[in-house]
C-alpha positions in Angstrom: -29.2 -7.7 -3.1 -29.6 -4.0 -4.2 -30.0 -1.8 -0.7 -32.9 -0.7 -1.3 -33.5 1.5 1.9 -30.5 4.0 0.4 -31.9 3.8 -3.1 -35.2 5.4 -0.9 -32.7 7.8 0.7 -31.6 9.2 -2.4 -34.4 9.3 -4.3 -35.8 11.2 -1.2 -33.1 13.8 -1.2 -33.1 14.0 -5.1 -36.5 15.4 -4.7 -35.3 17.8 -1.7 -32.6 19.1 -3.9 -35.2 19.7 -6.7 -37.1 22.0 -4.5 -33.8 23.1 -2.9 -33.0 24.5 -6.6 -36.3 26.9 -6.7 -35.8 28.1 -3.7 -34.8 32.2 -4.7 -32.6 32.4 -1.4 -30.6 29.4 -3.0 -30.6 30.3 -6.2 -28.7 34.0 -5.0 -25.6 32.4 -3.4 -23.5 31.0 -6.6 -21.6 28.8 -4.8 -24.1 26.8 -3.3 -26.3 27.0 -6.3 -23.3 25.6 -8.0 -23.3 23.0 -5.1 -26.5 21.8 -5.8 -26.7 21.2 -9.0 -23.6 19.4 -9.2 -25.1 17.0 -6.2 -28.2 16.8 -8.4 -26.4 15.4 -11.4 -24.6 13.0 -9.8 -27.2 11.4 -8.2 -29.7 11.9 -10.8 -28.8 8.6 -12.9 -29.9 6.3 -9.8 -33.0 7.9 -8.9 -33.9 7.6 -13.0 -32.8 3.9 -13.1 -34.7 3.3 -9.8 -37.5 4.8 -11.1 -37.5 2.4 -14.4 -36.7 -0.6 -11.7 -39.7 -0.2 -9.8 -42.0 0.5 -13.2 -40.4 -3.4 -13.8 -41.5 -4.5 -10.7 -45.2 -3.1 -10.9 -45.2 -4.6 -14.6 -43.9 -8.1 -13.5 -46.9 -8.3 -10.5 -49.1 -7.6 -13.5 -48.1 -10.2 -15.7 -47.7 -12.4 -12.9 -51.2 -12.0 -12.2 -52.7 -12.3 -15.2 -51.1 -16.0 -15.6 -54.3 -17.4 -13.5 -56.2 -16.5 -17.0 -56.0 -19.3 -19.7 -56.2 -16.8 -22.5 -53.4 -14.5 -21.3 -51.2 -17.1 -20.0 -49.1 -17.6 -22.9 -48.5 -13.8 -23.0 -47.9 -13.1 -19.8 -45.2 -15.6 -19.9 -43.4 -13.8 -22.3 -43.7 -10.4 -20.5 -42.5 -12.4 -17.7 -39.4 -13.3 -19.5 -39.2 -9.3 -20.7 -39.6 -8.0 -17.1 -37.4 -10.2 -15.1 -34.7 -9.6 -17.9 -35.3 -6.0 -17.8 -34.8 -6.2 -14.1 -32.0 -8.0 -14.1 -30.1 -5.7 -15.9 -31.4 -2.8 -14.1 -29.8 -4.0 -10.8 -26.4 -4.4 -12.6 -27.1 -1.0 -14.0 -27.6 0.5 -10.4 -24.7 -1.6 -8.6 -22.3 0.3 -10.4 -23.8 3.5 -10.0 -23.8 3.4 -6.4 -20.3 2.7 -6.5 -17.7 5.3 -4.6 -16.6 7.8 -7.2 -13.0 8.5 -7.6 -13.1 12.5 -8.1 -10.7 12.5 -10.3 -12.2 9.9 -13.0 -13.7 12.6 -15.4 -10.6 15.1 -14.9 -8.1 16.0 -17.8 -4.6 13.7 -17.6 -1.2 15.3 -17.6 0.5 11.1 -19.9 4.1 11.5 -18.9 6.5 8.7 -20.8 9.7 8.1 -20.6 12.4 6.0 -21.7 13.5 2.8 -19.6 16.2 0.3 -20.1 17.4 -0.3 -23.6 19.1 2.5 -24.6 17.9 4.1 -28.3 15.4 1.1 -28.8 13.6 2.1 -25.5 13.5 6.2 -26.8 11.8 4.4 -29.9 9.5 2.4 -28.0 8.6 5.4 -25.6 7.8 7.2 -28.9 5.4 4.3 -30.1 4.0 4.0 -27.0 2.9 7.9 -27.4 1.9 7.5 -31.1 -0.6 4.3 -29.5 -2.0 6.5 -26.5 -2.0 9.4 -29.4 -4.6 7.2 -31.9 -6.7 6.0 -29.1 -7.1 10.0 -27.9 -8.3 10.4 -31.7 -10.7 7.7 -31.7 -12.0 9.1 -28.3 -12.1 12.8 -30.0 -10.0 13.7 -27.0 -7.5 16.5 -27.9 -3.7 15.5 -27.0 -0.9 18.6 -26.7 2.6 17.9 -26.3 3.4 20.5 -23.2 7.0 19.2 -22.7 9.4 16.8 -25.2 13.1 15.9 -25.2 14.1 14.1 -28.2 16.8 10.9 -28.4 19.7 11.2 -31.1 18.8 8.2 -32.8 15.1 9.1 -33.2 12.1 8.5 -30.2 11.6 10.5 -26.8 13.6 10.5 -24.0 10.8 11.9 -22.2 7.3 13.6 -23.8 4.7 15.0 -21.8 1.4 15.4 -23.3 -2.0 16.9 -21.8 -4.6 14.4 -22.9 -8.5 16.5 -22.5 -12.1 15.5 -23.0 -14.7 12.7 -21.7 -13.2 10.9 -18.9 -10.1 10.4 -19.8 -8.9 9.9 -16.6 -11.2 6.8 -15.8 -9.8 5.5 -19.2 -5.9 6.0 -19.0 -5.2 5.3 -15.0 -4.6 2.2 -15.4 -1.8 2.9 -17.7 0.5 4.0 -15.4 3.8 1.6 -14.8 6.9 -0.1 -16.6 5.5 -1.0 -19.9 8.2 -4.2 -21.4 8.8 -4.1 -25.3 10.5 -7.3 -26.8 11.5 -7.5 -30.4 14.2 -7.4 -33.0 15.1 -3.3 -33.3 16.3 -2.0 -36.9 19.5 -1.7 -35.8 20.2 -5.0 -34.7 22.0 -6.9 -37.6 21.7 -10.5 -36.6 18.1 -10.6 -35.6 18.0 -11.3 -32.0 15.2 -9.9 -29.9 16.2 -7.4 -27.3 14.0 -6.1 -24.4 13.3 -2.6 -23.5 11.2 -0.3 -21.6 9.4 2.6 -20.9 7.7 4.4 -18.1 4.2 6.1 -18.3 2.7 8.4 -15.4 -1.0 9.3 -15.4 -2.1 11.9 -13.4 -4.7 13.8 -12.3 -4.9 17.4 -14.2 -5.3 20.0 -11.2 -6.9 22.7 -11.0 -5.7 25.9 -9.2 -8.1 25.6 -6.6 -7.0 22.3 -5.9 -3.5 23.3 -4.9 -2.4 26.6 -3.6 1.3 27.0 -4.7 3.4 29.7 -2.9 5.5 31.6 -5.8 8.6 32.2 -3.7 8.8 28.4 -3.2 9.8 28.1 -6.9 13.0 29.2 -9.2 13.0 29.7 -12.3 15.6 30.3 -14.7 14.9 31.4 -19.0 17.3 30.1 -21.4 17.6 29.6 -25.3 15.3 26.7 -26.3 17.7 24.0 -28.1 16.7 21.3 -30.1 13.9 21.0 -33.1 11.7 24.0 -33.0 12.0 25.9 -35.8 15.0 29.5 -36.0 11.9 31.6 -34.1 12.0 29.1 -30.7 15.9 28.7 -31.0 16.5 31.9 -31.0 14.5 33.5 -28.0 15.1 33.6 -24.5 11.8 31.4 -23.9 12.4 28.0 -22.4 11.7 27.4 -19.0 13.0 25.8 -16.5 11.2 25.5 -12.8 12.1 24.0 -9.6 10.2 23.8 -6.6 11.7 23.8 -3.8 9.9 22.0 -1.0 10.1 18.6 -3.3 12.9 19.0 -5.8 10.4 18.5 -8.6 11.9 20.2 -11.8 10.2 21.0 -14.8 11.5 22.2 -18.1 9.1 23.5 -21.0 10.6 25.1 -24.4 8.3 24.1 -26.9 6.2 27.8 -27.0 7.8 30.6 -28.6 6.4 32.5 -25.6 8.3 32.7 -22.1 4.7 32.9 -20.4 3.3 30.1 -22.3 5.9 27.6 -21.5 5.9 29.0 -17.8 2.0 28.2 -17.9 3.2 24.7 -19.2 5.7 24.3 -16.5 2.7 25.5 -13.4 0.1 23.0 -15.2 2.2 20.1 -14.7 3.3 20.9 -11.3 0.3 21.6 -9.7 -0.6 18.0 -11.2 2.5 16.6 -9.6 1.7 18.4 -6.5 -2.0 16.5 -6.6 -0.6 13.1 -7.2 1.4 13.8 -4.0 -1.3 14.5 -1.8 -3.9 11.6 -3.2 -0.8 9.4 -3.0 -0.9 10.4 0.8 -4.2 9.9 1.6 -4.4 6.5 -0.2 -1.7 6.0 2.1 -4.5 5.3 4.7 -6.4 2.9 2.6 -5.9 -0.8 2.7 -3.1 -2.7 0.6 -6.0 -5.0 -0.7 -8.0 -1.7 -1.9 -4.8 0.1 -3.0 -4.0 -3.3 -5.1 -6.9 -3.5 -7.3 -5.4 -3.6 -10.7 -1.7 -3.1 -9.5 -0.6 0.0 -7.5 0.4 2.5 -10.5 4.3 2.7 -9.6 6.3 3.2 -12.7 8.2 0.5 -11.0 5.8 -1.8 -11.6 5.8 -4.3 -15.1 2.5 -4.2 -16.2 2.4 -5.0 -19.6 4.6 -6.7 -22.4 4.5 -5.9 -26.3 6.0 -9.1 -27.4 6.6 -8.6 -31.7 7.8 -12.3 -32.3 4.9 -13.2 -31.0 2.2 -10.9 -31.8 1.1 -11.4 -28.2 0.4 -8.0 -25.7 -0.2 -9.4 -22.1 -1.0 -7.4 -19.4 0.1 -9.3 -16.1 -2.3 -7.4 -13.4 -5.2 -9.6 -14.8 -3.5 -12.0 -17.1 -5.3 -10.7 -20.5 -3.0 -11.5 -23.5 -4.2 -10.0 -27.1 -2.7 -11.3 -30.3 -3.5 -8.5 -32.4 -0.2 -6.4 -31.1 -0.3 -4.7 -34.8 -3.8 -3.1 -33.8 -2.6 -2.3 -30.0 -0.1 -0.6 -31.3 -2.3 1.7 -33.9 -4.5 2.6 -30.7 -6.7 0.2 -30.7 -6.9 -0.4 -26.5 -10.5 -0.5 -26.1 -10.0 -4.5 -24.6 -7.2 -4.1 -22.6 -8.4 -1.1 -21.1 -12.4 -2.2 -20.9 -10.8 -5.2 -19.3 -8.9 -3.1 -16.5 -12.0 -1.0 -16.0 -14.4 -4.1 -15.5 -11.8 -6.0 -13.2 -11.9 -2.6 -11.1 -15.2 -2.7 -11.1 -15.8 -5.9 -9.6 -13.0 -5.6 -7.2 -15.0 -2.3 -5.8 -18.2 -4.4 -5.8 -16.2 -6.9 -3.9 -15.1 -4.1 -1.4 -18.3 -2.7 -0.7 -19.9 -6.2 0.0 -22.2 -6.4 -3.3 -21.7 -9.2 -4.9 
């Protein structure tokens, strides 16, 4: 059952932000002008679907109606079919608008991975894992830019941070988060067995400065000589940096800019991101384990997926999906596993908010 009583309500104040916005005293204060519109966009998608539901309704009276005439009887049994369809699909529509939005689905992502278990195999499989998420940025024409890399001797990452940008990409990647399980038979290994591996991705949050204040004199920072692949011009400048923050212990090293300042940008970017996760993670503190368990909790403790080669199988345990096209996973093709993770989340919120 839709609720209609706060569809009303928010169409109502829809139209009271509308005249809010041509009001001259509003439209002189920025900040509540900015306010406004914002609050009209978001809830502008429900008051237009409403709308269209209730045009269904007065169109399905009407045909109803007109079944009592022989002559029309056959057609309005068709527009029947139309309407109630229409509806249908209108309500599903609107169920997941009035969903609680998480603020942070359409933000930026800082995609941390790093190596797990497995020695050189798992730096490999930390760099296929950032070649996969890399694709499926392209295919979403989202823009993907390494801030922070440390290379393995033997080839792969032992750690690259990338900041992925554009259309949601938050409310795409946040399920990614957690121990991701590679098994297969590495170049190296001269007798074929399999061997198993991992890798641990973060997703989080990009932050804005507004959204957290960071006092300078709780931070060190010391410049060094970048080392490693880079080209004479970065390995020969004073321009790496390396941050600490004090109140958490959370370090940060960036040498990948020629420039001192841009790699110190680097550094702030991803700790005011850190800093973010830190305070959502507290306040989801206060939700309950159920809610907080939707589609696993996120800790890069936590298995969520295995890449199994032998088998050409990719199963992600949080909903028991399994794909056998780990070929295609692998070239960035995620749209299932990730469409999947996004629908179950959906439901579960339904669930939660007691629309079923």
């Amino acid at each position: 059952m839709l609720p209609i009583e706060k569809l009303e309500a928010i169409e109502r104040r829809f139209q009271e932000v509308e005249q809010l916005l041509c009001d001259p005293a509003v439209i002189s204060v920025p900040k509540e002008l900015t306010r406004l519109n914002k609050e009209r966009s978001d809830i502008e998608p429900v008051v237009r679907a409403f709308g269209r539901l209730k045009e269904v309704d007065v169109a399905l009276e009407e045909a109803r109606a007109a079944l009592d005439d022989p002559e029309l009887r056959e057609l309005a049994q068709e527009e029947i079919s139309e309407h109630e369809q229409a509806k249908t699909a209108l309500a599903d529509e609107l169920q997941l608008l009035l969903l609680p939005k998480d603020p942070n689905d359409e933000r930026n992502t800082i995609l941390e991975i790093r190596a797990g278990t497995g020695g050189e195999e798992a730096a490999l499989f930390a760099s296929d894992l950032f070649r996969m998420y890399t694709r499926y940025a392209d295919g979403k024409r989202w823009k993907v830019e390494v801030l922070s890399e440390s290379g393995a001797s033997a080839g792969g990452y032992k750690e690259v941070i990338a900041l992925v940008s554009g259309d949601a990409v938050y409310s795409h990647l946040r399920h990614e988060a957690g121990v991701h399980r590679v098994q297969r038979v590495p170049a190296t290994e001269a007798q074929g067995r399999v061997h198993t591996s991992t890798a641990t991705v973060a997703v989080l949050p990009e932050a804005d400065e507004v959204d957290v204040e960071i006092d300078e004199s709780e931070i060190e920072i010391s410049i060094a000589a970048a080392g490693g692949p880079g080209g004479q011009g970065v390995n020969t400048t004073n321009s790496a940096v390396r941050l600490r923050h004090v109140p958490t212990g959370i370090m940060i090293h960036c040498q990948d800019e020629r420039s001192q300042h841009k790699n110190k940008a680097r550094a702030m970017t991803i700790l005011r991101s850190k800093l973010l996760e830190i305070e959502q993670r507290k306040a989801a503190e206060a939700e309950t384990a159920e809610r907080r368990d939707m589609v696993g909790s996120g800790e890069r403790s936590e298995k969520i997926r295995t890449y199994n080669f032998p088998q050409n199988r990719v199963t992600d345990h949080r909903i028991n999906l399994t794909s056998h096209n780990i070929d295609g996973v692998m070239q960035g093709q995620l749209d299932d596993l990730i469409g999947a993770l996004r629908a179950h989340r959906q439901a579960e919120l339904l669930r939660q908010e007691g629309i079923e």
